[in-house]
C-alpha positions as CSV (number, residue, x, y, z in Angstrom):
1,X,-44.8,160.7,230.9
2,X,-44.6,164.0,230.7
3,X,-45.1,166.2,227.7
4,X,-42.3,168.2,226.7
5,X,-43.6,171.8,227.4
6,X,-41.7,173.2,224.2
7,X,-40.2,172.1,220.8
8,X,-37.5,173.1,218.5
9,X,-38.6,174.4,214.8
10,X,-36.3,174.9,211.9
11,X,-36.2,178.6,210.9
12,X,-35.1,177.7,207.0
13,X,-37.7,174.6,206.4
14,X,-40.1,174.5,209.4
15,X,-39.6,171.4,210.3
16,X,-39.8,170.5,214.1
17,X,-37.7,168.5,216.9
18,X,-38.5,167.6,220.5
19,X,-34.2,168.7,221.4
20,X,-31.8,171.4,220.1
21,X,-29.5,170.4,217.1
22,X,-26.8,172.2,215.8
23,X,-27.7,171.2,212.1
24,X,-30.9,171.0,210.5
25,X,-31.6,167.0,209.1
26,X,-34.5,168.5,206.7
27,X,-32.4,170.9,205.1
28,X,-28.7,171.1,205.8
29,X,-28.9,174.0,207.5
30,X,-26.8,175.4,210.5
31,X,-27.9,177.2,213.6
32,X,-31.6,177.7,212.6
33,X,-33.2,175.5,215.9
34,X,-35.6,178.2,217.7
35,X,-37.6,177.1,220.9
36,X,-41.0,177.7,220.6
37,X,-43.9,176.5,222.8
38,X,-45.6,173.5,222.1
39,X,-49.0,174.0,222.0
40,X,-51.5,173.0,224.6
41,X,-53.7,170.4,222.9
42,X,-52.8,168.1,220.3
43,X,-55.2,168.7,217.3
44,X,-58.2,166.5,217.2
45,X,-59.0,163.3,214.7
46,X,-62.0,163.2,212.5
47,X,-64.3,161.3,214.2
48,X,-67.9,160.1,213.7
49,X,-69.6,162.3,216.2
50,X,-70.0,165.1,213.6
51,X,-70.5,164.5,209.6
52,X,-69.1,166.2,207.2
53,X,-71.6,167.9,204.5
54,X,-71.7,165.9,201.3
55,X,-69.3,168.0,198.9
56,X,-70.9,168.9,195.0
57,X,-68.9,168.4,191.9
58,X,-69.2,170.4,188.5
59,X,-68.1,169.8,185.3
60,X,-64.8,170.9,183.9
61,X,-67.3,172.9,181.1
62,X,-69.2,176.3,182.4
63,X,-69.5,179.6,182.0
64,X,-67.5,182.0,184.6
65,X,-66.8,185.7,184.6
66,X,-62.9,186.6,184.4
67,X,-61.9,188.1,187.3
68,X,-62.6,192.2,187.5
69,X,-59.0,194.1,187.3
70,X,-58.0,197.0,189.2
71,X,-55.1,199.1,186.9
72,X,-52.9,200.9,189.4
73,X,-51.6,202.9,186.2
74,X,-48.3,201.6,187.0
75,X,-48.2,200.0,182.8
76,X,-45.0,197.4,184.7
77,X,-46.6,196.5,187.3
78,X,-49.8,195.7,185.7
79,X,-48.0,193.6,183.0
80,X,-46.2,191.4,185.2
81,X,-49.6,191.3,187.8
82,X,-51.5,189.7,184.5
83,X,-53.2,193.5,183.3
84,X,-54.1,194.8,186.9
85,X,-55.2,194.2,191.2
86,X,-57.6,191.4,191.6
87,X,-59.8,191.6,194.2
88,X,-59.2,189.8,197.3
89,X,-55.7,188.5,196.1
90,X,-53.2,187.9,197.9
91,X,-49.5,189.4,196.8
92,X,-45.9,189.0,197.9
93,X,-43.4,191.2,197.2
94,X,-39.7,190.2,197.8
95,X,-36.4,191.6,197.8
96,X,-33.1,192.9,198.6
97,X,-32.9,195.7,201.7
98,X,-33.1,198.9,200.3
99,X,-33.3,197.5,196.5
100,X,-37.3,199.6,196.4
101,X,-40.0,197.6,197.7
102,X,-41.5,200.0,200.1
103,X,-41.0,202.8,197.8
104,X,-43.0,201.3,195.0
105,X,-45.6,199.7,197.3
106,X,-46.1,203.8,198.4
107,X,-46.2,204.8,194.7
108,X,-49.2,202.2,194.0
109,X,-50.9,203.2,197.1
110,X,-50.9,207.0,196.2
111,X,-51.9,206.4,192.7
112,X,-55.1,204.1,193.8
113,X,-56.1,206.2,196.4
114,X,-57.8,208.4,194.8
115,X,-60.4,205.4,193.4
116,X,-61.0,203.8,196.3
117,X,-60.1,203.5,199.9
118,X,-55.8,202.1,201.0
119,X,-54.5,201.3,203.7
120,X,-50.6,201.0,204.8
121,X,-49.5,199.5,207.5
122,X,-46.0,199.0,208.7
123,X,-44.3,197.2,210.9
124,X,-40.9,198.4,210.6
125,X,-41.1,202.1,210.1
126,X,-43.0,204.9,212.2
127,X,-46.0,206.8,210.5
128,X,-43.5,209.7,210.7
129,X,-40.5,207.9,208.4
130,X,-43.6,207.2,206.2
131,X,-44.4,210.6,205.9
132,X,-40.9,211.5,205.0
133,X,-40.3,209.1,202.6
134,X,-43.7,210.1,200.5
135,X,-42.5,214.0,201.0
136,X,-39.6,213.3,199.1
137,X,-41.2,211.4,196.7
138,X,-43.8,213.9,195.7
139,X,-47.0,211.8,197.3
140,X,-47.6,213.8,200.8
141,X,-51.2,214.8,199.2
142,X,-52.1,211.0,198.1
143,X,-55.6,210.5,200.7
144,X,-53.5,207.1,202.0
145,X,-54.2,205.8,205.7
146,X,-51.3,205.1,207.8
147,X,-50.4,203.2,210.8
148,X,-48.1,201.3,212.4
149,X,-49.3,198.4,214.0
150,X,-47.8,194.5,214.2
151,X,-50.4,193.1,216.4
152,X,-52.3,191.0,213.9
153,X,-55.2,190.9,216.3
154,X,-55.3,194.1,215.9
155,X,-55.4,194.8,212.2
156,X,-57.9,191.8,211.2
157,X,-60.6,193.6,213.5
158,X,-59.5,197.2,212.1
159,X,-59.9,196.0,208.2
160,X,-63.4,193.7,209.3
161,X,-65.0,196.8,210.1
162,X,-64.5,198.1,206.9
163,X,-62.1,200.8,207.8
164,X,-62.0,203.9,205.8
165,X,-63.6,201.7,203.1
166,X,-60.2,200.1,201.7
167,X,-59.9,197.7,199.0
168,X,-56.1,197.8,199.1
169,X,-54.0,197.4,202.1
170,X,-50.1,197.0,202.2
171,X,-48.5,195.5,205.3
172,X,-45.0,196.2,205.6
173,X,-43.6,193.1,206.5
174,X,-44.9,190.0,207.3
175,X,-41.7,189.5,209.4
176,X,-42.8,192.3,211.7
177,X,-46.3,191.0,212.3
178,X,-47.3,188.7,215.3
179,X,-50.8,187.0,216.3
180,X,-50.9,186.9,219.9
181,X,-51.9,183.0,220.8
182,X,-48.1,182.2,220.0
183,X,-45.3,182.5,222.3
184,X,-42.7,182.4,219.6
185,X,-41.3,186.0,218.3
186,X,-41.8,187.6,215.7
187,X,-40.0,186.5,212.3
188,X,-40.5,182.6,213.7
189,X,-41.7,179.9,211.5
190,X,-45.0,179.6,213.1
191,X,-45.7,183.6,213.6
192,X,-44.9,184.4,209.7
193,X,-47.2,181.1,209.0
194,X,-50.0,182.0,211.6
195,X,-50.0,185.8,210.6
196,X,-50.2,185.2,206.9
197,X,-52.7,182.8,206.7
198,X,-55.1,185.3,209.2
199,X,-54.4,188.2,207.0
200,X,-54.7,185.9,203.5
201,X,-58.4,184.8,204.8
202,X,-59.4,188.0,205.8
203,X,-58.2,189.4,201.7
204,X,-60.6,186.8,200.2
205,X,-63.6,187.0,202.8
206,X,-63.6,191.1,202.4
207,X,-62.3,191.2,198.9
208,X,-59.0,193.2,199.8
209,X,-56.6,193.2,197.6
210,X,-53.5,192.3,200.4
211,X,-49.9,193.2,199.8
212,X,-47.3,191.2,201.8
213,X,-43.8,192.7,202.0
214,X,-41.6,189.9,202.4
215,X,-37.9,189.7,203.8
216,X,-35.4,187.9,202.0
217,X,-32.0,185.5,203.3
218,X,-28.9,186.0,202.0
219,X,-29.0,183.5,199.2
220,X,-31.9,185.9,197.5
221,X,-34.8,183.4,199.1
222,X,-37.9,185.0,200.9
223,X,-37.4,184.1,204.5
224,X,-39.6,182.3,206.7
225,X,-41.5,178.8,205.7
226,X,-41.9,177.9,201.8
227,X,-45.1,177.3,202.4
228,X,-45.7,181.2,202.6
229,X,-45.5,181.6,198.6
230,X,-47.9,178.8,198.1
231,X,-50.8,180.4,200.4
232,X,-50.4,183.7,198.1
233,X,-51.6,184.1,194.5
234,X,-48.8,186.0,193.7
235,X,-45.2,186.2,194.5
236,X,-43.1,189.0,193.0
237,X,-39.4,189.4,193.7
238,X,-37.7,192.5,193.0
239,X,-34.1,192.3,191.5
240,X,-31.3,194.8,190.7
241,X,-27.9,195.7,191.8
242,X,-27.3,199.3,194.1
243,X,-24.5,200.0,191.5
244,X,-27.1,200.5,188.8
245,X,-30.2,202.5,188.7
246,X,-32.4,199.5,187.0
247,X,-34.8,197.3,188.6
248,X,-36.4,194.3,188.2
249,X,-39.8,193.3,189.3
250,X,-40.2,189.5,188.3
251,X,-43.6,186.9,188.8
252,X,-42.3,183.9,189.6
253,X,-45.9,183.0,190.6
254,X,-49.3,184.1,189.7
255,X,-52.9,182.0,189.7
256,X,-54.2,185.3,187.6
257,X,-51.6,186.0,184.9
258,X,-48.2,184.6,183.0
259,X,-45.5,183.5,185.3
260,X,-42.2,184.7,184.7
261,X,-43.1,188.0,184.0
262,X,-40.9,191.0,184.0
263,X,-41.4,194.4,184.8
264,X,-38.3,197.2,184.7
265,X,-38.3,200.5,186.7
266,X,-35.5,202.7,187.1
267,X,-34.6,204.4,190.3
268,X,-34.5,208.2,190.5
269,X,-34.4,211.2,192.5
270,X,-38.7,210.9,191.9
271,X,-38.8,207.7,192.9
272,X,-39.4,204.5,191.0
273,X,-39.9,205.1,187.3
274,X,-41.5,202.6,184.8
275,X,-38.9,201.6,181.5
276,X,-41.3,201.4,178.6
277,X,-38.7,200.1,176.3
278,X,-36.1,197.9,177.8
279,X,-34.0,196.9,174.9
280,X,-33.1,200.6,174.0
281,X,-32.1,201.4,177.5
282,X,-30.3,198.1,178.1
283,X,-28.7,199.1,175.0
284,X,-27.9,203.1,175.3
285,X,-24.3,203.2,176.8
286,X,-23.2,200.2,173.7
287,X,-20.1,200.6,172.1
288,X,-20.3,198.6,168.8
289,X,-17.2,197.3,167.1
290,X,-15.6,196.0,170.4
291,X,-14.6,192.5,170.7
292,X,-16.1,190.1,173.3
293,X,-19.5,192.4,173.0
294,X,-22.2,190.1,171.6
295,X,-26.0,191.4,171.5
296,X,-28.5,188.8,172.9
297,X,-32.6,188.4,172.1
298,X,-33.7,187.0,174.5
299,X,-37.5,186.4,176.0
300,X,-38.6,187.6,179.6
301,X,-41.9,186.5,180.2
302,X,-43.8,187.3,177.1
303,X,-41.9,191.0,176.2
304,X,-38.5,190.5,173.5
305,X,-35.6,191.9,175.0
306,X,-32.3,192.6,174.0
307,X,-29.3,193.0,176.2
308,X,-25.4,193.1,176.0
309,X,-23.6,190.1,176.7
310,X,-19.3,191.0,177.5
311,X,-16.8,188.5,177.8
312,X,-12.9,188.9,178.7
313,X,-10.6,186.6,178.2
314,X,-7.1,187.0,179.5
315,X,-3.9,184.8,179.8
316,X,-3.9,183.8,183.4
317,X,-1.0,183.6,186.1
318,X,-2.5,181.6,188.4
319,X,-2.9,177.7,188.9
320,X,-6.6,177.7,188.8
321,X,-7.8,180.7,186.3
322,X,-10.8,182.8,187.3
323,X,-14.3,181.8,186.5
324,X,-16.2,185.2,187.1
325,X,-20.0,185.8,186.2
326,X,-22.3,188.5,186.8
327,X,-25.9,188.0,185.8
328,X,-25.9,184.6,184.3
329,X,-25.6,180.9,185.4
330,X,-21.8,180.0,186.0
331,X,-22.6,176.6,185.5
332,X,-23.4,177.3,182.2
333,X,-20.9,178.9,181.4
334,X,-18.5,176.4,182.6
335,X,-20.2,174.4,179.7
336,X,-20.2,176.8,177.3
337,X,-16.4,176.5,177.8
338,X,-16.3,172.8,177.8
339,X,-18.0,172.4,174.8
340,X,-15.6,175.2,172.9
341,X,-12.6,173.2,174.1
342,X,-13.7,169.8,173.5
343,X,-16.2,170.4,170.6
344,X,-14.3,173.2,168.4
345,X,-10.8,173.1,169.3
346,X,-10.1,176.5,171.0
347,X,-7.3,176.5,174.3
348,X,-9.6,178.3,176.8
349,X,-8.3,176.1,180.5
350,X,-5.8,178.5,181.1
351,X,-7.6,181.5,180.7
352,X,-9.2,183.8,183.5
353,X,-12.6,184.2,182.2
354,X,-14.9,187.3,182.8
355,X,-18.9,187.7,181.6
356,X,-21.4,189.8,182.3
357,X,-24.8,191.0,181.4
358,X,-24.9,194.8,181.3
359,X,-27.5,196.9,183.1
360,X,-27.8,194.3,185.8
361,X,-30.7,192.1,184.4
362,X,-30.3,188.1,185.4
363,X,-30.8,186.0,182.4
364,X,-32.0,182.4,182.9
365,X,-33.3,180.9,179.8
366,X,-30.4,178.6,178.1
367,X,-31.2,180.6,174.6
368,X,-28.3,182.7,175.6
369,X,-25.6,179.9,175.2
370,X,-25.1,180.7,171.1
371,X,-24.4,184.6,172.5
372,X,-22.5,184.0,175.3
373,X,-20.2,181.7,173.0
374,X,-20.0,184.4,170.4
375,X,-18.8,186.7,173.0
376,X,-16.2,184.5,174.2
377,X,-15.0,183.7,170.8
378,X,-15.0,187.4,169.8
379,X,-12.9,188.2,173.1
380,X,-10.3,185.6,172.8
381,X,-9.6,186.1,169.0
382,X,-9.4,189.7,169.3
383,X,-12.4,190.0,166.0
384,X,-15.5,192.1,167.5
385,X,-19.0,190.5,166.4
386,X,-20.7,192.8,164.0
387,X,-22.7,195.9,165.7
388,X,-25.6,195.2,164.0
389,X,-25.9,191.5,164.6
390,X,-28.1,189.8,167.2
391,X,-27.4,186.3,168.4
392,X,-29.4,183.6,170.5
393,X,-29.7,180.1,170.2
394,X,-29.0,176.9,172.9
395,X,-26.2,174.6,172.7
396,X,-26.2,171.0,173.4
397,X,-23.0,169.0,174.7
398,X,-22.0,167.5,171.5
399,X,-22.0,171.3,169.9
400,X,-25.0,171.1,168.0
401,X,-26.6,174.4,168.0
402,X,-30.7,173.9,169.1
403,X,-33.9,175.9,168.2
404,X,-35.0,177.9,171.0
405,X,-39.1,179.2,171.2
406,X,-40.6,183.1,169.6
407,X,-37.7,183.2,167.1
408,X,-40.1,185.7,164.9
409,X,-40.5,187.9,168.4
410,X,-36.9,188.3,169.0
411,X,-36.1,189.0,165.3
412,X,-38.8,191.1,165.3
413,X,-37.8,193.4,168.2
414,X,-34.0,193.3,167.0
415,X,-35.3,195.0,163.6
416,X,-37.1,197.6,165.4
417,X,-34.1,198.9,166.9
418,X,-32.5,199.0,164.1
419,X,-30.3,195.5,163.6
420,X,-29.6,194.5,160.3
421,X,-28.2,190.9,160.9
422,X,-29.1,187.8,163.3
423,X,-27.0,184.5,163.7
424,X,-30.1,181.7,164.7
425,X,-30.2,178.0,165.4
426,X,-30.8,176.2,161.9
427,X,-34.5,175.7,161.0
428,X,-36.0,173.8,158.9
429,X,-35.7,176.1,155.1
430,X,-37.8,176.4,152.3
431,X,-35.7,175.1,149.0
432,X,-35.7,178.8,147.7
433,X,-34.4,179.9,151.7
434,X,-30.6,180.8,151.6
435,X,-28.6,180.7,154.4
436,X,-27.9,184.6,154.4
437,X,-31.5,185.4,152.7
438,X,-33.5,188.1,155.0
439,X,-36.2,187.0,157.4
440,X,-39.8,187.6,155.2
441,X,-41.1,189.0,158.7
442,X,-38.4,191.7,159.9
443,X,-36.4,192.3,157.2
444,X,-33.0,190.8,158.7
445,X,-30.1,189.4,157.4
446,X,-30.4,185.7,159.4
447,X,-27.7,183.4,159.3
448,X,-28.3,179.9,160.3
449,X,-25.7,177.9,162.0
450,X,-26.3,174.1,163.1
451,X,-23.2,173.7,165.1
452,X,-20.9,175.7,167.1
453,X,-18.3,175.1,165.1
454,X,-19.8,177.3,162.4
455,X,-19.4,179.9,164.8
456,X,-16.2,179.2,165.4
457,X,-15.0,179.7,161.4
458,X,-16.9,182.8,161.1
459,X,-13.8,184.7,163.2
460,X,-10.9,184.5,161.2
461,X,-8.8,184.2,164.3
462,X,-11.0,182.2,166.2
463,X,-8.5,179.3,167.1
464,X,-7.8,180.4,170.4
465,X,-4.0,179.7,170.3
């Protein structure tokens, strides 16, 4: 019989299938079958013609020498790499079209350049649009190597030689790169696989630290196989909305630093400029005294930051209300809603409801549940929570309100910017503890609440009728 002369590979999940299907049986998908040719020999068993060499063991104990960091002087983006560059790591950088990658990958390259050699090589771009984008951004001087080049073939031999003498090199996108042995295009499954993992072994043999520029699908995912961000040491996705000038560089993996990490730019004129404090500039364009405004502190890696949570609650017209979110989890909020209604009373079904998280930061952690509650209450009985309170704490189904982790932090970055007040999960108290006393540590006024309802009672006209 005849072996099929080409297969059909899964563009979402890699998986592979001899015919053409319509839907992926992996991963749900639609429309993502790509023929690509099969390749020539099928790969060879382990077989007893050749033996393997006899693999030594070591003890968990031993001395070993932290791994040497390079500080691109970019303080963000050393924070969220774990305090610098390591050498021959591998990093991915993901995001949004336009949302800054390029631009900040240009801004670290002109800043190392002058310690040691760079090299930047793009796909998608001539050296020319290159050019233009580092006039405008004030770099054109930076001693930084360009080319434009896809053929991995190509670049491997170019950086083996020891070109120029770099120890950083960006390549602007994986996407765009092919390796030649494939007949599939660019962008496939196997080219984004093939080219990674040729460019990932050439980082640690030479010690280069590699940047990977990384395209992303529409649900906010970095195309191409998953198994991409598990042959890196580093994946970094940058976040923001185009209707505000912040930005969000976040580790969600890292073998040399804290996962979770953030980093916050903000987009100018200049280019990309580090935020070295957050909280105030998520904070700037406040209003106090407005109801459904609540103040969160909340944790992002290991850095206490405070943001604005809003809420609107309106009367609706229609047969199903709105259920709108921006910048949280909506299905949270759907039981931050059930929990009000069922737990504490308050008529919220036929209301459109409306949050957000100002400045366009995503919050994740479920310590927001106490503020977002707060600002709900605040909004639908018309009672604004006090300016200078903070709130934060997690709710459970039954209304209890549950410890969440670095209480002392958050308190302790509220007082600095001046908050007088906080309204925590309840904690175990010393006998001499009231519930209003001030925190030893910062200073503030805490109030303790154990269930929601407590929240509920603290606005006169919280009964949502």
């Amino acid at each position: 019989m005849k072996k099929p002369t080409s297969t059909y590979v899964c563009q979402s999940c890699g998986a592979v299938y001899p015919k053409w299907a319509g839907r992926c049986d992996a991963c749900g998908e639609w429309n993502t079958m790509v023929e690509e040719a099969a390749p020539e020999s099928a790969p060879r068993g382990l077989g007893t013609a050749k033996a393997g060499r006899r693999i030594e063991f070591v003890g968990l104990t031993g001395e070993s020498e932290p791994a040497p960091r390079r500080v691109t002087g970019i303080g963000e983006l050393d924070r969220v790499c774990g305090g610098g560059l390591v050498a021959g790591s591998a990093l991915l950088v993901g995001g949004d079209p336009g949302i800054g990658k390029s631009t900040l990958l240009l801004q670290v390259c002109a800043r190392l350049a002058g310690e040691t050699g760079v090299l930047y090589i793009s796909g998608e771009e001539a050296v020319d649009q290159v050019r233009l984008r580092a006039a405008r951004l004030g770099l054109a001087a930076a001693p930084v190597l360009l080319a434009a080049a896809t053929s991995v073939r190509d670049i491997v031999a170019t950086l083996d030689q020891g070109s120029g003498g770099a120890q950083v090199a960006v390549i602007d996108s994986i996407q765009t790169m092919y390796v030649d042995n494939l007949d599939s295009a660019p962008g496939t499954v196997a080219q984004v696989r093939a080219s990674a993992h040729e460019l990932i072994r050439l980082a640690k043999r030479r010690g280069i630290t590699l940047f990977l520029v990384g395209h992303v699908t529409k649900e906010g995912m970095i195309a191409g196989p998953r198994v991409l961000e598990h042959m890196v040491d580093t994946v970094l996705y940058f976040e923001g909305d185009r209707g505000h000038h912040f930005r969000i560089l976040r580790a969600v993996k890292n073998r040399f630093g804290a996962t979770d990490e953030i980093g916050v730019f903000e987009m100018t004129d200049g280019g990309l400029m580090e935020v070295l404090n957050p909280s105030a500039l998520f904070l700037a364009e406040r209003r106090g005294n407005v109801a459904g405004a609540c103040v969160f502190a909340g944790i992002e890696g290991s850095r206490p930051m405070l943001v604005e949570i809003q809420a609107l609650v309106a009367p609706s017209r229609l047969g199903m209300p709105c259920r709108a979110v921006v910048g949280w989890d909506a299905g949270r909020l759907a039981m931050v809603l059930a929990v009000l209604e069922a737990r504490c009373g308050l008529a919220l079904g036929g209301n459109d409801v409306y949050l957000n998280v100002a400045g366009g930061l995503r919050i994740t952690e479920p310590a927001a549940d106490l503020a977002v509650a707060a600002a709900l209450v605040s909004s639908v009985s018309d009672q604004p929570v006090p300016a200078d309170m903070v709130v934060f704490g997690e709710i459970g189904l039954s209304g209890e309100v549950r410890a969440v982790v670095q209480g002392e932090a958050r308190l302790k970055e509220a007082a600095k910017l001046g908050f007088g007040q906080a309204m925590v999960p309840l904690r175990v108290r010393r006998r001499d503890r009231r519930p209003s006393a001030p925190s030893a540590a910062t200073g503030l006024g805490v109030r303790e609440i154990g269930h929601l309802q407590d929240l509920v009672d603290s606005f006169p006209r919280g009964s949502g009728s």
